[in-house]
SERO-799586 format. One record per residue: x, y, z of N, C-alpha, C in turn. Coordinates in steps of 0.05 Angstrom, whole numbers, padded with zeros to 5 digits, always signed. Layout:
! residues N
XYZXYZXYZ ...
! end
This chain:
! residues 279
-00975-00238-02644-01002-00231-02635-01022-00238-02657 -01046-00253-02644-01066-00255-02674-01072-00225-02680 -01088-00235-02706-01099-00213-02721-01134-00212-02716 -01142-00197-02686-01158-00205-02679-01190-00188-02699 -01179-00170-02717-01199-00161-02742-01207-00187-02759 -01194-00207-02767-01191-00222-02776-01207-00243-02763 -01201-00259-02733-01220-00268-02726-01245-00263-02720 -01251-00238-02713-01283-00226-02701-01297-00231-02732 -01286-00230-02762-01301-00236-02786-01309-00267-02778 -01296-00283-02760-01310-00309-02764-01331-00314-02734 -01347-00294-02731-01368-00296-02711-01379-00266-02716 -01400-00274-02732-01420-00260-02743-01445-00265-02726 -01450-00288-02709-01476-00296-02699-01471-00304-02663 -01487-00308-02656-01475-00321-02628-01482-00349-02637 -01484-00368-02650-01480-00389-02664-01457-00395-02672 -01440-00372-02689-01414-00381-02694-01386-00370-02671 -01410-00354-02657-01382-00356-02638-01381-00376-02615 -01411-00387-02611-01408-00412-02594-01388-00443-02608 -01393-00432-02634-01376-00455-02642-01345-00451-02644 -01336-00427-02642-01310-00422-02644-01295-00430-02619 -01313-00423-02604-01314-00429-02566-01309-00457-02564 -01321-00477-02582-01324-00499-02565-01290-00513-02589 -01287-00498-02599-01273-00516-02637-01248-00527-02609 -01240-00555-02622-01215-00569-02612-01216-00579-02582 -01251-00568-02569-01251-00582-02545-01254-00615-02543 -01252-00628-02520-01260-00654-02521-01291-00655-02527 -01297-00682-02539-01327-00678-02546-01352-00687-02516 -01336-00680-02500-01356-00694-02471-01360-00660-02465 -01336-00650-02456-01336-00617-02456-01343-00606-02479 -01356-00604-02507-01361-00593-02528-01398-00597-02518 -01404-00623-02510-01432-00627-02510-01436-00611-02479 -01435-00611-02448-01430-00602-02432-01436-00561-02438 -01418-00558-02444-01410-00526-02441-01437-00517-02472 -01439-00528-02488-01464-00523-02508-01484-00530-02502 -01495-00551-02479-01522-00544-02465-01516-00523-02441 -01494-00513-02437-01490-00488-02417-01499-00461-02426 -01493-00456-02455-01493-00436-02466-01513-00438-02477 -01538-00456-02483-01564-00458-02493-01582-00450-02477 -01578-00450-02445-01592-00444-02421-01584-00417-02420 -01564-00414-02422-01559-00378-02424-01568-00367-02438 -01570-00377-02467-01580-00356-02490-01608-00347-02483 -01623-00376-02472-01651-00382-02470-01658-00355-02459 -01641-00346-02427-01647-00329-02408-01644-00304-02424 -01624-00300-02444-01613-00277-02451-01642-00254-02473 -01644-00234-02466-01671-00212-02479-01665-00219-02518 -01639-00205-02525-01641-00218-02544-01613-00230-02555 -01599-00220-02574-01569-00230-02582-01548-00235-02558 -01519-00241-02560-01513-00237-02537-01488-00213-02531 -01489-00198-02559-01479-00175-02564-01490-00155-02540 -01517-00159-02532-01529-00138-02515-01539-00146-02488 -01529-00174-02478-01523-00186-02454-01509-00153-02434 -01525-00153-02416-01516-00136-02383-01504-00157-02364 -01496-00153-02344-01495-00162-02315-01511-00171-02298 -01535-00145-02301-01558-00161-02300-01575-00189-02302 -01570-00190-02337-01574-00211-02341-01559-00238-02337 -01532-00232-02328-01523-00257-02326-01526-00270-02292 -01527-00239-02277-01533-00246-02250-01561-00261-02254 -01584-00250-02262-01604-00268-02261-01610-00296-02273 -01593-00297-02289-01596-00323-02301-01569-00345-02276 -01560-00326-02261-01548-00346-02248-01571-00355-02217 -01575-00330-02220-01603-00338-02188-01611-00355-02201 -01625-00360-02229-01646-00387-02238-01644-00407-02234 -01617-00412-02232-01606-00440-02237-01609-00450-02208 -01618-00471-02209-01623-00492-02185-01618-00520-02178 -01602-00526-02191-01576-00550-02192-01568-00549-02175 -01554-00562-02167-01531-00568-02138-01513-00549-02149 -01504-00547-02127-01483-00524-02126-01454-00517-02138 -01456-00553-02146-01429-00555-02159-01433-00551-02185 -01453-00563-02192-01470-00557-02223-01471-00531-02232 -01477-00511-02212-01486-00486-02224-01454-00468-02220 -01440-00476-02205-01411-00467-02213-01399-00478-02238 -01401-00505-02246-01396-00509-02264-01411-00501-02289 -01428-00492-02289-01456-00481-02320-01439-00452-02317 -01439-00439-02282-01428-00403-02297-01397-00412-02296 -01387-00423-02296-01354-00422-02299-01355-00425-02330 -01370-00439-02339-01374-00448-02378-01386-00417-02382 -01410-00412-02388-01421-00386-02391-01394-00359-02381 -01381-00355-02357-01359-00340-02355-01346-00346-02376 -01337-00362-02390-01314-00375-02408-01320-00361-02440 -01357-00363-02440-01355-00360-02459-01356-00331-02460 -01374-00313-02447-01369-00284-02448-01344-00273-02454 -01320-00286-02442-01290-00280-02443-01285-00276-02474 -01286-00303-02479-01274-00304-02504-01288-00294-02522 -01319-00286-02522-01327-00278-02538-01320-00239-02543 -01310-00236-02520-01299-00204-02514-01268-00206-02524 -01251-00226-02521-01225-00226-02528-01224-00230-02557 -01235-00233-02572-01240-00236-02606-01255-00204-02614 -01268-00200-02597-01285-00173-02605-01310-00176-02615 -01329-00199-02606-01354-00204-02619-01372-00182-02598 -01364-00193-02562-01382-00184-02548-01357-00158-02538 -01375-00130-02534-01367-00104-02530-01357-00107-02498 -01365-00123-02480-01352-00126-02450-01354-00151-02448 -01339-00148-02421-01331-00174-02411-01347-00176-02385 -01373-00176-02382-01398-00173-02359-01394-00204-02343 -01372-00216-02344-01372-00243-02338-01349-00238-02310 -01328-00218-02317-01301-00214-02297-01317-00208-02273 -01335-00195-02273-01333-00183-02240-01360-00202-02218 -01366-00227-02239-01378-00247-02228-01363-00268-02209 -01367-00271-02181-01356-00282-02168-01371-00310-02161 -01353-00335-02156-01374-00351-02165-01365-00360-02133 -01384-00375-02112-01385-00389-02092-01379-00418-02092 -01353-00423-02073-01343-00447-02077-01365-00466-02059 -01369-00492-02074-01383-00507-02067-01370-00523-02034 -01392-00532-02026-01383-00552-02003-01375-00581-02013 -01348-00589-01998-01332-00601-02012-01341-00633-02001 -01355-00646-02013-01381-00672-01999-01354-00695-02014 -01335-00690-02022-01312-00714-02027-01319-00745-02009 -01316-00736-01987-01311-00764-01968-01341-00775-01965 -01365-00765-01964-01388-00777-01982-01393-00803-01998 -01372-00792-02015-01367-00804-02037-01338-00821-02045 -01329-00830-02026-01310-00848-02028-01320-00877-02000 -01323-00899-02029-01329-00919-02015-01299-00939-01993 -01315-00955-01981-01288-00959-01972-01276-00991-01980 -01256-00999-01976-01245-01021-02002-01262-01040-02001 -01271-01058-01984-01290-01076-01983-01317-01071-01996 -01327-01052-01997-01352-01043-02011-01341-01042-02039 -01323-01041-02048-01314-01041-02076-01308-01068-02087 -01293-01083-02075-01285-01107-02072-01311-01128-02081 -01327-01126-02064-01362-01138-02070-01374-01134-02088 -01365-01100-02098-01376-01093-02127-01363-01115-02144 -01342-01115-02152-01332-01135-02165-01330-01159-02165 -01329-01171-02139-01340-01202-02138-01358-01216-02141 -01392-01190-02143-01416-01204-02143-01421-01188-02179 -01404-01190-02181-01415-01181-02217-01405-01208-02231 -01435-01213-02246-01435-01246-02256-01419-01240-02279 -01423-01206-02300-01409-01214-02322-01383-01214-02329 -01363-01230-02341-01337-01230-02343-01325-01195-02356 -01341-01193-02367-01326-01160-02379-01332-01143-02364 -01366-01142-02356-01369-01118-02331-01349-01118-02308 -01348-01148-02290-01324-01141-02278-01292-01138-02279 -01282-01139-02308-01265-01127-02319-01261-01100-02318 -01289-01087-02326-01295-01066-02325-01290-01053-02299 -01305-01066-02276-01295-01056-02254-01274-01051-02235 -01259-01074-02251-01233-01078-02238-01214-01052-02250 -01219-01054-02276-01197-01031-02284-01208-01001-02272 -01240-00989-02274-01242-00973-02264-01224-00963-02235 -01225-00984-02217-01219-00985-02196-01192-00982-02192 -01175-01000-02205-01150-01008-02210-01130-00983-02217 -01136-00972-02234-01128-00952-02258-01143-00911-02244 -01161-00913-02239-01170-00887-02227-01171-00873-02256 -01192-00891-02282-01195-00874-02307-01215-00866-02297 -01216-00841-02314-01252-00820-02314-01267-00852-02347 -01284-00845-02339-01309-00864-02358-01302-00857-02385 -01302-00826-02388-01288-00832-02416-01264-00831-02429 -01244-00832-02409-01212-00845-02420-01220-00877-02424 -01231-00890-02400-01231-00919-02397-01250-00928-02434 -01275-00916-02436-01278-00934-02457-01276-00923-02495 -01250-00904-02489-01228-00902-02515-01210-00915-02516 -01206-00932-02499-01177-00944-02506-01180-00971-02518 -01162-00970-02533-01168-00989-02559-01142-01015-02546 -01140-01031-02566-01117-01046-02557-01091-01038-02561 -01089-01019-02583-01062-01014-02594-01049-00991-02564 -01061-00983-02547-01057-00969-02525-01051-00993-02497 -01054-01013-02503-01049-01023-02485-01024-01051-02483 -01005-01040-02466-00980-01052-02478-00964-01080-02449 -00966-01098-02456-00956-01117-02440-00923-01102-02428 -00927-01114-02396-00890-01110-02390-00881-01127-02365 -00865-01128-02350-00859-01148-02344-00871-01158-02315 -00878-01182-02305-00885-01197-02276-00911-01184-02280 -00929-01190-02302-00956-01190-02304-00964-01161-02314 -00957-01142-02306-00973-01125-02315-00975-01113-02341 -00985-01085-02349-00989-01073-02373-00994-01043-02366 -00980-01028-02389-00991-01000-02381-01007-00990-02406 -01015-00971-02401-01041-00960-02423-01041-00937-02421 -01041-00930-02445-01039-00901-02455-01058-00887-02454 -01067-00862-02450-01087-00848-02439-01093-00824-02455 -01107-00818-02466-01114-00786-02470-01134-00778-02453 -01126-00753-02430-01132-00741-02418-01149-00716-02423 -01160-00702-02394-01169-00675-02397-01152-00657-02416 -01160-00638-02434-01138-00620-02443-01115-00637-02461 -01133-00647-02478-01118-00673-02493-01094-00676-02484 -01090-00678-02453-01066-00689-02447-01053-00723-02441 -01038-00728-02464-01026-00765-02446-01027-00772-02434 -01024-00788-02420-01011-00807-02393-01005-00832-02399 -00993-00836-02390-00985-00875-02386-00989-00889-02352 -01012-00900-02355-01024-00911-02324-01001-00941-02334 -00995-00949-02303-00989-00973-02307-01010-00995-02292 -01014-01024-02297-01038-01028-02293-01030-01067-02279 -01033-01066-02253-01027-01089-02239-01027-01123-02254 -01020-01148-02245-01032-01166-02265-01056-01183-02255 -01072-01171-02231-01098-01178-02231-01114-01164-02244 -01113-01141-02257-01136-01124-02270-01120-01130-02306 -01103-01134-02309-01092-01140-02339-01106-01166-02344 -01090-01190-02337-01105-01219-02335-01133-01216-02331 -01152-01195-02328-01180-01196-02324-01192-01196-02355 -01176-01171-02366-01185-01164-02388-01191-01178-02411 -01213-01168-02426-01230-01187-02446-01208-01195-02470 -01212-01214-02484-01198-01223-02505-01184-01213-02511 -01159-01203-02527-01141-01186-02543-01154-01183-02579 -01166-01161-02584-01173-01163-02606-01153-01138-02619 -01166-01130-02655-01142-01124-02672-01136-01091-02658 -01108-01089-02656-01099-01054-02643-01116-01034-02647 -01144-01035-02665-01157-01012-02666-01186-01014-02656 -01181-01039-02644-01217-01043-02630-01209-01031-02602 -01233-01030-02587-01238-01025-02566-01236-01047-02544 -01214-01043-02518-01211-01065-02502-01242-01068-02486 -01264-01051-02495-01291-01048-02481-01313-01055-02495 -01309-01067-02515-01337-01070-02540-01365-01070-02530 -01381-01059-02541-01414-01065-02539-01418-01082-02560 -01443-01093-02555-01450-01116-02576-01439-01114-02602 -01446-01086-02619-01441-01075-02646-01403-01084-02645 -01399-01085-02624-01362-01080-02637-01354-01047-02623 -01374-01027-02624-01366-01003-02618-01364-00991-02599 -01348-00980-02580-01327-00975-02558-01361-00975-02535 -01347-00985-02512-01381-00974-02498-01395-00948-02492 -01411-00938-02493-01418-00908-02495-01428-00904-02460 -01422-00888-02462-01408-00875-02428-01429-00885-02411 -01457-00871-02414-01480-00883-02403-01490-00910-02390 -01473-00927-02411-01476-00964-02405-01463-00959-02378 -01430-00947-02377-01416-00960-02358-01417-00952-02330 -01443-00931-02333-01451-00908-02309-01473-00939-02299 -01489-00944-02317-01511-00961-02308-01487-00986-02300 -01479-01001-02309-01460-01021-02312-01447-01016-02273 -01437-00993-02265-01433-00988-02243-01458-00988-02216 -01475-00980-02224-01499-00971-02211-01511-00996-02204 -01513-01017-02222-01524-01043-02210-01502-01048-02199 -01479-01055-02206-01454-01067-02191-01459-01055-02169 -01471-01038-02148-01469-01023-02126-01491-01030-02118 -01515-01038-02131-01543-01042-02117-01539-01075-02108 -01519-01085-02124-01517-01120-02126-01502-01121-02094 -01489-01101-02098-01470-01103-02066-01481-01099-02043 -01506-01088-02046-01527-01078-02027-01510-01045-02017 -01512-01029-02032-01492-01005-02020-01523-00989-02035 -01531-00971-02008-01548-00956-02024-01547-00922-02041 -01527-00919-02027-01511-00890-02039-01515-00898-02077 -01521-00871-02084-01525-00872-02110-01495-00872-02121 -01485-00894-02126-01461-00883-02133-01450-00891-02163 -01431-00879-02169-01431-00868-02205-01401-00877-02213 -01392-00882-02233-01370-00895-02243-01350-00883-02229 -01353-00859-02221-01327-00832-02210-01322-00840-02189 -01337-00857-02181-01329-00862-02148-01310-00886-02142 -01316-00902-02161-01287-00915-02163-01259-00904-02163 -01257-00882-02179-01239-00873-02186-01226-00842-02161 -01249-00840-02143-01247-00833-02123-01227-00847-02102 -01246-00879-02099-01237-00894-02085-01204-00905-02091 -01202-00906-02110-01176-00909-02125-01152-00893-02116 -01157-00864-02116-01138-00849-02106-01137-00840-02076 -01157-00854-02067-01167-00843-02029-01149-00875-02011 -01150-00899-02029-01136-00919-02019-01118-00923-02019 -01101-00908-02046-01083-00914-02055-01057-00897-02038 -01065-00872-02029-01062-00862-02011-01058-00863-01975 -01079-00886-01975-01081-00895-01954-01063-00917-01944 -01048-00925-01974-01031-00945-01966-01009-00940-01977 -01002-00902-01973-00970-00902-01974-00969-00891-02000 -00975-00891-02021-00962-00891-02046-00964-00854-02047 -00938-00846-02055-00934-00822-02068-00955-00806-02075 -00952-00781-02069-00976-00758-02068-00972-00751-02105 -00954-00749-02112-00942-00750-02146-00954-00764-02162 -00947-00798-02148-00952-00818-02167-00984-00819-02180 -01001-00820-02151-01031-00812-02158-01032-00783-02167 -01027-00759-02168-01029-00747-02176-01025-00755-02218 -00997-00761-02229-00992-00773-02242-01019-00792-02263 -01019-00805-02247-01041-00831-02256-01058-00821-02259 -01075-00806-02242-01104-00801-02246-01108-00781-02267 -01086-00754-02275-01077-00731-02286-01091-00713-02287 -01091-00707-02253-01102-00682-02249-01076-00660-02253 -01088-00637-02269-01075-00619-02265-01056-00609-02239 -01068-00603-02218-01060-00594-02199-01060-00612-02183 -01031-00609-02161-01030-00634-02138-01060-00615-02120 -01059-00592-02112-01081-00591-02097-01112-00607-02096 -01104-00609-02119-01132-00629-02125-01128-00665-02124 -01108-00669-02121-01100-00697-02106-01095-00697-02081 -01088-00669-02064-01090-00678-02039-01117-00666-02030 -01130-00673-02037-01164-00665-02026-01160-00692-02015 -01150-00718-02026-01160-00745-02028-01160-00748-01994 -01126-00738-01991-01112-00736-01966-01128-00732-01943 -01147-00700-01941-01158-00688-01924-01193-00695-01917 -01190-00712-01940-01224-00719-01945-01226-00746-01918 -01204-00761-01909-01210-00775-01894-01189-00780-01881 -01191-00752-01860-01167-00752-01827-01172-00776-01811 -01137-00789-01808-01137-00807-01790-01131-00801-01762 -01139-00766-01757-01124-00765-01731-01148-00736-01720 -01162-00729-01704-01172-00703-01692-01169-00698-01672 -01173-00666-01664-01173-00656-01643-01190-00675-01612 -01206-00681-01619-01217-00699-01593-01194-00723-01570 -01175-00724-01597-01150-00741-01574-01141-00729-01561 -01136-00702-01561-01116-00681-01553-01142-00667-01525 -01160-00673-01517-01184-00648-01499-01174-00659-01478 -01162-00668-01467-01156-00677-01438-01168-00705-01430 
! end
């Protein structure tokens, strides 16, 4: 068991216990959950030693984000109340008896269908962007697995393809394996510690480019849905599905935690309803 006298000496401030909160997270979730907890403090009267229920209920009415947003800001804010009570900085835990409302599940929205993807990548003039798109597509990476991977992660094997090593949510591995139309796409082979994604500088592409980088690839196609790097990777596991492959394997590849959350892919677009069956 820790020596939890011992830790509560290292959060003296709600400064240092936001940082204890965030220590060893990924740095997408470190920036994320610390503008979560900046909006909370903002709301909070004063320290957050003397945070109510009150206050956290009202600071949750404030919030006016989509719905998925504001589950995700109090699921961070819940997180941090916790742990800031399980060390002994904050005197309760005013976060447990907050019940949060599951969002409406707009998935199939947001899964294009192969041909609309297909276009994305054929009418992209540049050789790396549509590299880019191919592997998004190909592979079902989130934006920022795809532009960490360097070359030394990416390993030739046999009848064209290559698999690539992954660090995941929850710094967890994976090994995607990766077809030999989306391998053979890929830009030059440079030295094992560059980036298979360079920006001009040489330095890995920063997430933003490849959100925009997608967003014209989608306006070029004439698709007017605003749609965002994730949707590839949507489309990735909603097709891939559609044509048979193992509820595991995509689960696997994409590395979601939970199969429940790979078979959303399943339910997000029924090939069969009640209307055949009314007489």
């Amino acid at each position: 068991m820790p020596d939890f006298a011992l830790v509560r000496q290292g959060a003296e401030s709600d400064e240092q216990l936001v940082a204890l909160w965030l220590h060893g997270r990924p740095p997408n979730t470190q920036r994320a959950y610390r503008r979560d907890a900046g909006l909370f403090r903002q709301c909070c009267p004063g320290d957050l030693r003397q945070i109510t229920l009150a206050n956290l209920q009202a600071f949750a009415d404030s919030l006016t984000t989509s719905a998925a947003s504001q589950r995700r800001t109090l699921n961070a804010v819940k997180s941090l109340i916790a742990f800031g009570h399980r060390i002994g900085y904050l005197p309760f835990d005013v976060g447990a008896v907050v019940q949060l409302r599951r969002p409406k599940n707009t998935l199939a929205a947001r899964i294009l269908d192969r041909e609309s993807v297909l276009r994305m990548i054929d009418l992209e003039p540049g050789p790396r962007n549509q590299s880019l798109l191919r592997m998004l597509y190909d592979s079902g990476l989130r934006v920022s697995e795809l532009t960490s991977v360097t070359w030394a992660d990416v390993q030739p094997r046999n009848h064209g393809c290559c698999q690539i090593t992954v660090m995941g949510k929850g710094s967890r591995t994976r090994v995607v394996l990766i077809g030999p139309g989306a391998f053979a796409a890929l830009p030059t082979r440079g030295a094992p510690e560059e980036p298979v994604f360079p920006s001009k500088s040489g330095r890995p592409l920063d997430q933003s480019r490849v959100w925009r980088i997608v967003r014209e690839a989608a306006r070029r196609a004439g698709i007017e849905a605003n749609v965002s790097a994730h949707w590839l990777r949507h489309a990735c596991a909603s097709h891939a599905l559609d044509g048979g492959a193992p509820v595991h394997l995509v689960q696997q590849q994409l590395g979601h935690a939970s199969l429940e959350t790979t078979t959303q892919y399943s339910h997000a677009r029924p090939d069969d309803g009640l209307f055949r069956y009314l007489g």
